[in-house]
C-alpha positions in Angstrom: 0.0 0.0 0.0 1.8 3.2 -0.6 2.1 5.9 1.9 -0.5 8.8 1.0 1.7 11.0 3.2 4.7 10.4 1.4 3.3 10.6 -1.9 1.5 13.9 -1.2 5.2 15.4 -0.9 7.0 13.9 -4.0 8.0 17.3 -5.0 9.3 18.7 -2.0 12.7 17.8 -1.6 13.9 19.9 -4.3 13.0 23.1 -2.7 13.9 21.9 0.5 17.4 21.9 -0.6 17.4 25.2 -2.6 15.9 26.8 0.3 18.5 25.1 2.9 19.5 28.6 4.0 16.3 29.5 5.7 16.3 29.6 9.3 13.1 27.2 9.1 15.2 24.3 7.5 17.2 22.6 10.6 20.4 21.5 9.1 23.1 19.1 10.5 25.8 16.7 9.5 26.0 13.3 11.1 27.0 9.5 10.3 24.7 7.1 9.8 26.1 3.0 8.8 29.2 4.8 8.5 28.5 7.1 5.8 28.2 10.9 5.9 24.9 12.1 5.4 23.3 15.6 5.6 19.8 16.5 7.3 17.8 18.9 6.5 14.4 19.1 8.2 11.7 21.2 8.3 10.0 20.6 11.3 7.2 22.7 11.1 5.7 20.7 8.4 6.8 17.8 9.3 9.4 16.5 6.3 12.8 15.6 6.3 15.1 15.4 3.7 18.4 13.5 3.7 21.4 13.5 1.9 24.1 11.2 1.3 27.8 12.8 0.7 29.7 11.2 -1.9 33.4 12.5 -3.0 32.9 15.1 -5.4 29.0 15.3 -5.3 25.6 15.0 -2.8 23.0 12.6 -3.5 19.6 12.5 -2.3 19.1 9.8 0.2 15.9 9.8 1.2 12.6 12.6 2.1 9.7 11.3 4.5 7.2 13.1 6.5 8.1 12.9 10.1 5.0 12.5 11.7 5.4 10.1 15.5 6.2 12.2 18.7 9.1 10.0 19.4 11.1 10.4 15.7 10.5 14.1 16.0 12.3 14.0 19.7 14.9 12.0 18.7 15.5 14.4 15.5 15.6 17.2 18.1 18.1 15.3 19.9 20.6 14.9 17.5 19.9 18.1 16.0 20.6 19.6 19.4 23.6 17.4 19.7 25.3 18.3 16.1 24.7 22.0 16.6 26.4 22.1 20.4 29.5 19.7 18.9 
């Protein structure tokens, strides 16, 4: 069954990442599997974007709404943690 959430977004990474530099994008760095990859989330509607860092270019990873209590607190965590690091 595909996810109606999900699919109501399709187009939304693309100005996600052109509009990285506003303040309502949270952006951080971190490793996940032991690869670099990039967040960008914009909380207030819910939808995350992420990136993976290759040598010589950035690929899109992944976008998903982010829409359970607990994946939003654990984004704010390790938002929180990359930004005091």
């Amino acid at each position: 069954m595909p996810d109606i959430r999900r699919c109501e977004r399709i187009r939304w990474p693309r100005p996600v990442i052109e509009h990285s530099g506003d303040t309502a994008i949270k952006i951080w760095a971190n490793e996940r599997r032991g690869e670099k990859r990039i967040c960008l989330w914009l909380e207030d509607a819910e939808y995350l974007v992420i990136l993976a860092e290759r040598k010589g270019y950035i690929l899109l990873w992944t976008a998903y709404a982010v829409e359970q209590e607990h994946s939003k607190k654990k984004l704010r965590k390790e938002y929180a943690a990359a930004i005091n690091s």
